[in-house]
C-alpha positions as CSV (number, residue, x, y, z in Angstrom):
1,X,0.0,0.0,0.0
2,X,2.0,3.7,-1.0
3,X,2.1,6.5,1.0
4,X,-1.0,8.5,0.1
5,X,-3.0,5.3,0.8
6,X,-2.0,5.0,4.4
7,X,-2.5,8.4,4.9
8,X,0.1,10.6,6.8
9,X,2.0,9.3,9.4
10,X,0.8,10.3,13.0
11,X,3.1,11.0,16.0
12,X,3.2,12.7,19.4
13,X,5.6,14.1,21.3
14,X,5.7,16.9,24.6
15,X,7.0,19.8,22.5
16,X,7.3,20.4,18.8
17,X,9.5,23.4,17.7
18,X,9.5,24.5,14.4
19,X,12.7,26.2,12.7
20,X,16.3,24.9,13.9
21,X,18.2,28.3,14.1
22,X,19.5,29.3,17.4
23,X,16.6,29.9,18.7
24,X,14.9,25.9,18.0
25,X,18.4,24.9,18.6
26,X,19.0,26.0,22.2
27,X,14.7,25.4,23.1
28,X,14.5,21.9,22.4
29,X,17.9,20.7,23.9
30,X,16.8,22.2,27.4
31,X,13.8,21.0,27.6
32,X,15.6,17.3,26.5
33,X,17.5,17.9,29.5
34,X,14.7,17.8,31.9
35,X,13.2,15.1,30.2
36,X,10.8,16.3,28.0
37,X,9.8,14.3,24.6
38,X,11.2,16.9,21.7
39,X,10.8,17.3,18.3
40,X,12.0,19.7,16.0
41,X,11.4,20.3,12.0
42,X,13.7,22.4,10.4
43,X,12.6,23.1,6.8
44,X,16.1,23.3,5.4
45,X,19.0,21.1,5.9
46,X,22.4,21.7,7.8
47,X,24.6,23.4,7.1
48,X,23.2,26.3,5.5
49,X,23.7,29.8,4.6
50,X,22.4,32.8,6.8
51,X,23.2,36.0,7.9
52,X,23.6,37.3,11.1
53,X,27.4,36.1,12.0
54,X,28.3,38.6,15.1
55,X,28.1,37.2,18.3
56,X,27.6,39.1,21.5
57,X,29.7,38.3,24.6
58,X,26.6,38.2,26.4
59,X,26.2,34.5,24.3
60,X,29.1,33.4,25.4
61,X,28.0,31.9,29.2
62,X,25.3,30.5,27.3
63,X,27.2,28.6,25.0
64,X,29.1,26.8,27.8
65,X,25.4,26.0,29.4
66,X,24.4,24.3,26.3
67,X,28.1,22.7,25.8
68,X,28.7,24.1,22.6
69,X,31.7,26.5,24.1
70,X,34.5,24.8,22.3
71,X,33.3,24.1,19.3
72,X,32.1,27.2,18.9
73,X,35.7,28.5,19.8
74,X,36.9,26.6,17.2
75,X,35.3,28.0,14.3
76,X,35.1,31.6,15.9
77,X,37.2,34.4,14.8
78,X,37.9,36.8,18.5
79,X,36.2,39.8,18.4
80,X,37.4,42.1,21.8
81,X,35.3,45.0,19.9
82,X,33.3,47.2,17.6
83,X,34.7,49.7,15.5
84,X,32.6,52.9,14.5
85,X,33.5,54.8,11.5
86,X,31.9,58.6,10.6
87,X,32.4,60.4,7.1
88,X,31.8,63.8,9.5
89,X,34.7,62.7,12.0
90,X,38.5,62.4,11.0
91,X,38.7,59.7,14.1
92,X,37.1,56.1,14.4
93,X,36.2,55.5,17.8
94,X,36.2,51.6,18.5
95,X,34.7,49.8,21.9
96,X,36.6,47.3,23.8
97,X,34.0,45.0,25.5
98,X,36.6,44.4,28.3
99,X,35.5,48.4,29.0
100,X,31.9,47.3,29.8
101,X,30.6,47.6,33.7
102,X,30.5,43.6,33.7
103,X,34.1,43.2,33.1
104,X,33.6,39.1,32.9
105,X,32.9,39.4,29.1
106,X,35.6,41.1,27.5
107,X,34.9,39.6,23.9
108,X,33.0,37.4,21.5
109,X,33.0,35.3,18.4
110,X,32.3,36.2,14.6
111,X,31.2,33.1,13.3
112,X,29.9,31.7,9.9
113,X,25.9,30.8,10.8
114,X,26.3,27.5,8.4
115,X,28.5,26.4,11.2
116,X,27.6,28.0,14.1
117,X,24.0,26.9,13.1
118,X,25.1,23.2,12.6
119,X,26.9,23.0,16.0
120,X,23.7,24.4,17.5
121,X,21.5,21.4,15.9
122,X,23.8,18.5,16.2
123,X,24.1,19.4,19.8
124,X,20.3,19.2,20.3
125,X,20.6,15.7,18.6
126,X,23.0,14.4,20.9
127,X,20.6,15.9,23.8
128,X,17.8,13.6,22.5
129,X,16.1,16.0,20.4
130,X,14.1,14.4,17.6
131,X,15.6,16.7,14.6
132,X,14.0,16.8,11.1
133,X,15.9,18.4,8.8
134,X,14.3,18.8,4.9
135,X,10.7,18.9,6.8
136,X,8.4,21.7,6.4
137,X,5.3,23.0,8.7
138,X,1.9,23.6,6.8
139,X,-0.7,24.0,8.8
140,X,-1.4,24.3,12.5
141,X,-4.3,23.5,14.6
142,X,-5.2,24.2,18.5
143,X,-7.7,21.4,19.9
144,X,-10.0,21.6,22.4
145,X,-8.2,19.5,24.7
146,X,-5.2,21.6,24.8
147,X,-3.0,20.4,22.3
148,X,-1.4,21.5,19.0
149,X,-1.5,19.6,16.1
150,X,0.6,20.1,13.6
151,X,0.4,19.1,9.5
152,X,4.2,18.6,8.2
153,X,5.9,18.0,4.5
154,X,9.0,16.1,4.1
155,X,11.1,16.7,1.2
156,X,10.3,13.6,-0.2
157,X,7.0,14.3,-0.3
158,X,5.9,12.2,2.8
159,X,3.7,14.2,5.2
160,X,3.7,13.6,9.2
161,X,0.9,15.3,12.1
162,X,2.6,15.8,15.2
163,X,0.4,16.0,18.2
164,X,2.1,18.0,20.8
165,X,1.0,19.7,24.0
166,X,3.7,22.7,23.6
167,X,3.9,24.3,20.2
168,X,7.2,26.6,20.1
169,X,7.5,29.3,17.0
170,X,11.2,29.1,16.0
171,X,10.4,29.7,12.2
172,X,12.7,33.2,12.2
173,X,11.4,35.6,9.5
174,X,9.2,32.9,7.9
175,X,6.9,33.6,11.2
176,X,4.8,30.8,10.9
177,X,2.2,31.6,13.9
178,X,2.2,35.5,13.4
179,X,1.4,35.1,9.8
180,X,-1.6,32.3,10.2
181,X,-2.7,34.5,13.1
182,X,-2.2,37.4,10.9
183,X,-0.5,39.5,13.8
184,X,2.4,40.3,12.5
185,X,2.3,44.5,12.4
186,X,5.3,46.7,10.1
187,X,7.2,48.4,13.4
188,X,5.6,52.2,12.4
189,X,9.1,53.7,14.0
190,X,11.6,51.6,11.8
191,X,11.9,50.4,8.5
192,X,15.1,49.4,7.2
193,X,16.3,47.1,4.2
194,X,19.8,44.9,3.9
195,X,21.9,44.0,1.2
196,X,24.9,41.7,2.0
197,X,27.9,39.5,0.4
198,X,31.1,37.6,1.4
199,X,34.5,39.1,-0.1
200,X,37.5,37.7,-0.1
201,X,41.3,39.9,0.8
202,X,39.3,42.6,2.4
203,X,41.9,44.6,4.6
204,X,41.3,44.2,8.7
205,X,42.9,45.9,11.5
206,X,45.7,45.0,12.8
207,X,46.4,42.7,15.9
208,X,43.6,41.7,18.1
209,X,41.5,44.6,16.4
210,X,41.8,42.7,13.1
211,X,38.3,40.3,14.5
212,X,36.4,43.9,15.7
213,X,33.0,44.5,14.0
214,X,33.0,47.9,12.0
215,X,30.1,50.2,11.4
216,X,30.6,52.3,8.3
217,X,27.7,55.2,8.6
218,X,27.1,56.6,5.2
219,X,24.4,58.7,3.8
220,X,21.2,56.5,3.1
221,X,22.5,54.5,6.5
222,X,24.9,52.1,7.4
223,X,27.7,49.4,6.4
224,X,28.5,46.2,8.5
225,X,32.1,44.7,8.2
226,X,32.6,41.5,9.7
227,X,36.1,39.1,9.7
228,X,35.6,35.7,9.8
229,X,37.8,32.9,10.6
230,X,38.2,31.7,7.4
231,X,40.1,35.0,6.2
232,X,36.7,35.9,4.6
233,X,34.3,38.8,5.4
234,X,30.6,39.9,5.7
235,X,29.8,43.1,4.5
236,X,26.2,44.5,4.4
237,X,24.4,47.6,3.6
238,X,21.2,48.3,6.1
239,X,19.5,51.3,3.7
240,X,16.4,52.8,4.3
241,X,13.5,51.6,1.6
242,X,13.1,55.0,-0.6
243,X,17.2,54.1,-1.3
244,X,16.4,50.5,-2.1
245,X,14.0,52.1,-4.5
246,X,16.7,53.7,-6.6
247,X,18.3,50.7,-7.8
248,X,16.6,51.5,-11.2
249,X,17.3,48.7,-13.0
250,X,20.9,47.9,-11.9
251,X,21.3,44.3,-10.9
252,X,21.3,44.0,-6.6
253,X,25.4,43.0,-7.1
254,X,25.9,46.6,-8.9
255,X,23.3,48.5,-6.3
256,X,26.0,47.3,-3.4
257,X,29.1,48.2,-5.6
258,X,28.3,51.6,-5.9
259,X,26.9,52.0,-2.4
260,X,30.8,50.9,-1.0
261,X,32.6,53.2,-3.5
262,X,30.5,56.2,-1.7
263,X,32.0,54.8,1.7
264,X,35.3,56.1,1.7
265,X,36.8,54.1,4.6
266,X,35.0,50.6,3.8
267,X,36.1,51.3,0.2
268,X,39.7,51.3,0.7
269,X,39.1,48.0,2.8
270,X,37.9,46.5,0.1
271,X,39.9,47.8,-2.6
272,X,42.0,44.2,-3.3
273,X,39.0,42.2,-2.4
274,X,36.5,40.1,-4.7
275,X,33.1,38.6,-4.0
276,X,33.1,35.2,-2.8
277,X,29.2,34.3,-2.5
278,X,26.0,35.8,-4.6
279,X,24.6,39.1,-3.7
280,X,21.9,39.0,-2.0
281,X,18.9,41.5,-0.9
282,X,16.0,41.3,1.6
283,X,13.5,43.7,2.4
284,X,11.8,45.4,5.8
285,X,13.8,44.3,8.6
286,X,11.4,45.9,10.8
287,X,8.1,44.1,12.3
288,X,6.7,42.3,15.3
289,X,3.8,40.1,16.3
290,X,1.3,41.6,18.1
291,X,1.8,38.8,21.3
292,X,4.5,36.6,21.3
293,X,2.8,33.2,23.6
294,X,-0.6,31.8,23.9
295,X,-1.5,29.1,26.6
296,X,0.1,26.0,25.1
297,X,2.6,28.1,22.2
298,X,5.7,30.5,22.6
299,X,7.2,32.6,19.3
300,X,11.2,33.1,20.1
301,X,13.7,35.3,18.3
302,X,12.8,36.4,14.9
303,X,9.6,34.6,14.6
304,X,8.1,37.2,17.3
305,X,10.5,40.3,16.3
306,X,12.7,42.1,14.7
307,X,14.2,45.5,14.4
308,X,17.7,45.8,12.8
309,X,20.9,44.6,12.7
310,X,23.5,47.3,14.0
311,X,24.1,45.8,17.1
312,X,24.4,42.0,16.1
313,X,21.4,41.6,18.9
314,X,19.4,39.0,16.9
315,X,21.1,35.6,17.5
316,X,21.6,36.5,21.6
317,X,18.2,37.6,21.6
318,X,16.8,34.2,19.9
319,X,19.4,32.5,22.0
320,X,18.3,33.8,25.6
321,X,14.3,33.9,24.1
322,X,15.4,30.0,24.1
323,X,16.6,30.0,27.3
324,X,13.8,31.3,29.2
325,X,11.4,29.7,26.6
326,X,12.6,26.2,28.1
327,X,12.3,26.9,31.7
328,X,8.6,28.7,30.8
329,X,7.6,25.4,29.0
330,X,9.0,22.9,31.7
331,X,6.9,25.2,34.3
332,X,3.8,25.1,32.3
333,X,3.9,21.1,31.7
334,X,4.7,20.4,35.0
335,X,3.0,23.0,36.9
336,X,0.3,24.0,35.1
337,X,-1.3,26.2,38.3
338,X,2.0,27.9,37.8
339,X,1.8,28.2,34.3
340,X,-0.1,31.8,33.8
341,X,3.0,33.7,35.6
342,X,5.6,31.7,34.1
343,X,4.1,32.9,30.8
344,X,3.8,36.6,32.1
345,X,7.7,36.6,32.8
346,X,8.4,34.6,29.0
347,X,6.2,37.7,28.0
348,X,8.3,40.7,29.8
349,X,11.8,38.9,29.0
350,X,10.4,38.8,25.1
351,X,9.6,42.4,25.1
352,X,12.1,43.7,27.5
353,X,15.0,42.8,24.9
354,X,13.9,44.3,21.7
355,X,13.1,47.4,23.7
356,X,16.4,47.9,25.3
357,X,17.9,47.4,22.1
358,X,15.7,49.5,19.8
359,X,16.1,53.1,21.7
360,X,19.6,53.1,20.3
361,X,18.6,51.5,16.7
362,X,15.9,54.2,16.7
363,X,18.6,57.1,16.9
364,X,21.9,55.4,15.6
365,X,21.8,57.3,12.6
366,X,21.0,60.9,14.1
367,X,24.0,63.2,13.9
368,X,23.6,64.0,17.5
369,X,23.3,60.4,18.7
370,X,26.7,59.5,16.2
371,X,28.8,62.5,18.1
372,X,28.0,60.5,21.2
373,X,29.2,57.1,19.8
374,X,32.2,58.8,18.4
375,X,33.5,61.1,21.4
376,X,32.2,58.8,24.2
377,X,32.8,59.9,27.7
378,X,32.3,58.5,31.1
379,X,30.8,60.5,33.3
380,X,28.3,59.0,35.7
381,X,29.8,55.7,33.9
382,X,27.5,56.0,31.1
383,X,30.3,54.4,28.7
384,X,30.4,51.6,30.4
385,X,26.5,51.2,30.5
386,X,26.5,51.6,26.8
387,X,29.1,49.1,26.4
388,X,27.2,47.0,28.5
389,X,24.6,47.5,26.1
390,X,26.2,46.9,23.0
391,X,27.5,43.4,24.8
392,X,23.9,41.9,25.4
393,X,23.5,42.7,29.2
394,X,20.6,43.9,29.1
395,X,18.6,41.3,31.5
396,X,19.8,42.9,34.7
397,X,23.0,41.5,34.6
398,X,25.0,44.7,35.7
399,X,23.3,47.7,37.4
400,X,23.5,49.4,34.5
401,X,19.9,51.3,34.6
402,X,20.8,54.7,36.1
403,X,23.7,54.9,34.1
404,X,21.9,54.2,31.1
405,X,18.9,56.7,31.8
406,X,22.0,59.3,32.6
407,X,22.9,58.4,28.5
408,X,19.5,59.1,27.7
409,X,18.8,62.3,29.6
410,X,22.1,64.4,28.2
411,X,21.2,63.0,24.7
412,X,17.7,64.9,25.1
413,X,19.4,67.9,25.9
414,X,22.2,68.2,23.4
415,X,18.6,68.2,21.1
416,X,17.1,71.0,23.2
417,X,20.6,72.9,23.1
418,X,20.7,72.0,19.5
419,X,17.0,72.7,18.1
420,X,17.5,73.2,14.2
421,X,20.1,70.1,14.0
422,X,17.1,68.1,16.0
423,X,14.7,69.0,14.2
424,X,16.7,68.4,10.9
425,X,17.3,65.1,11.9
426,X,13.7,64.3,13.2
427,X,12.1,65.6,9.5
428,X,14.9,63.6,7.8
429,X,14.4,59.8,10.0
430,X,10.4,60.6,9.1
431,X,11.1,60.7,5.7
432,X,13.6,57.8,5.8
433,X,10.9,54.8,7.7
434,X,8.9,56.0,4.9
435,X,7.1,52.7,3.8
436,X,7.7,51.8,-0.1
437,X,6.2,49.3,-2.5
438,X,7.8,46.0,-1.1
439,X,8.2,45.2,-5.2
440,X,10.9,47.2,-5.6
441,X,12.9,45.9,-2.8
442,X,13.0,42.2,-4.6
443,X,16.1,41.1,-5.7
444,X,16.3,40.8,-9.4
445,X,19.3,39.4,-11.4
């Protein structure tokens, strides 16, 4: 009797996470751990390309409590730092995490995500996860008794229903619960688009600098320019829309091109270097579901939110989204009178991240806010609460909060002591998150 006779295959499990990025990939080992019955589809298979290659050294404890450390080590290229470059400053001003209040967590890791991705996976297969690779969520269904039920299509055409009691959204930007809920909103105070490629030769720093992320600001936004171990870099351009609208007919490849030869410093970096990977393009960075959990389901990392990639926030945020996903979960499976505040703290922990994050992305390109980054000082410690910042400790790790609200309050008054170049830059960002027709953001050959 074939396939299609029988039917789909029918299985159950405890919890079924969909999408084995960093977010599936540190969820489901967790709750292996503490003997929960895991599953996870991932619709893709391992290793495969993605971007997002800076780590925070916020990830870094988390690594060793998943058991990943060395390996990770291993394919990591040091990163002590981040390196900001101005075309209106004859100075770059570079960060040195070992600066930050928490002084425990003086560096990171760039890595390539097809490797740092496929250490995360194979790790929750050793841990007892169920993994599913080439397998593809369709349809979702919440029963009256609780449970999820979930429709799934292997590559081979096969199709499985998993009956679970905990559904968790690790899908990243394919956000497979916001979009069937149809919560998933455009953030109205951001709107950015990305453009990114691999070169080969690019020049680095020299010495321990040579692994430091470098922000090049430029005129429609801002470069990345990330080493790898492999003697390889990731460079992106983060633009708004109305730019990405411009392109008039030049291939994505030549759009970028002429973008870096505008960027004076990232230029001459790149002068000896050629592309080593396609060019690709993607479009709004910016969105977020309108709730990120429901009784028996959780949406971690992309799959709930995203804002923008200047501070290399997304992977720790899917990362510790993970964490506390797991002990949420275990709490609501084993303790279900528990379970409504357990959710409430999943819920607070989900929002507080993105939040901390996004004051800074929100203002990162307003002249005002770029003097700070570029002549940084220290008074009432507010250097080393940004560094903090820009490291991932934003859970409560360090005291950081006074310091931080210091930041904020003598950024408002360099606006009020500088009214036209505020309001400048406020009539400019409005016209900047101006939303275009997604068509033209497509990549086309």
């Amino acid at each position: 009797m074939n396939n299609d006779q029988q039917g789909p295959e029918r299985l159950a499990c405890d919890v079924l996470v969909i999408g084995g990025g960093p977010a599936g990939s540190t969820v489901s080992p967790l709750l292996a751990e503490k003997g929960h019955r895991v599953v996870l589809l991932e619709k893709a298979h391992h290793p495969r390309f993605h971007i997002g290659e800076s780590l925070l050294p916020a990830n870094l404890p988390l690594l060793e409590r998943l058991g990943v450390a060395d390996a990770v080590r291993a394919i990591g290229q040091y990163k002590p730092g981040a390196e900001f470059v101005s075309p209106h400053h004859a100075h770059t001003q570079t960060f040195e995490f070992a600066d930050a209040w928490d002084k425990s967590m003086p560096f990171a890791y760039q890595v390539k995500r097809a490797e740092f991705d496929e250490i995360l996976i194979r790790n929750a297969q050793r841990k007892g996860v169920d993994v599913h690779e080439g397998c593809k969520a369709r349809s979702v269904e919440f029963l009256p008794d609780g449970g999820v039920r979930v429709h799934a299509e292997h590559d081979d055409g096969r199709t499985t229903v998993w009956d679970a009691k905990f559904l968790v959204d690790a899908s990243g930007r394919d956000t497979f619960l916001a979009s069937r809920f149809k919560i998933k909103e455009r953030n109205p105070r951001h709107n950015s688009a990305a453009v990114f490629v691999h070169f080969a030769n690019a020049r680095r720093n020299e010495g321990e600098a040579a692994g430091n992320i470098t922000i090049f600001w430029f005129d429609h936004g801002w470069f990345w320019f990330i080493p790898l171990s492999d003697g390889t870099t990731s460079v992106g351009m983060v633009t708004w829309p109305y730019h990405m609208k411009t392109r008039a007919g030049r291939t994505v490849e030549q759009f970028l091109m002429d973008n870096i030869a505008t960027c004076v410093g990232l230029a001459e970096r790149l002068k000896d270097a050629h592309l080593v990977t396609p060019v690709e393009a993607t479009g709004n960075f910016s969105y977020a579901a309108q709730r990120n959990h429901g009784n028996n389901y959780l949406m971690l990392g992309d799959a709930y939110t995203f804002i923008d990639p200047v501070f290399s926030s997304g992977v720790w945020l899917a990362m510790s989204g993970g964490e506390i996903g797991a002990q949420t979960i275990d709490t609501c499976l084993r303790h279900p009178e528990q379970a409504r505040a357990a959710l409430q703290r999943f819920d607070r922990q989900s929002r507080h991240g993105p939040k901390a994050f996004s004051w800074f992305i929100y203002r990162v390109t307003n002249p005002i806010m770029r003097d700070f980054f570029m002549g940084p000082r220290n008074i009432f410690r507010v250097k080393e609460a940004l560094l903090s910042t820009l490291a991932g400790d934003v859970y409560g790790g360090a005291p950081i909060g006074r310091s931080l609200l210091a930041f904020k309050a003598l950024y408002f008054a360099a606006n009020i002591t500088q009214p036209r170049r505020a309001f400048a830059a406020w009539r400019n960002r409005r016209a900047n998150i101006r939303s275009v027709d997604d068509a033209a953001l497509a990549q086309t050959p």
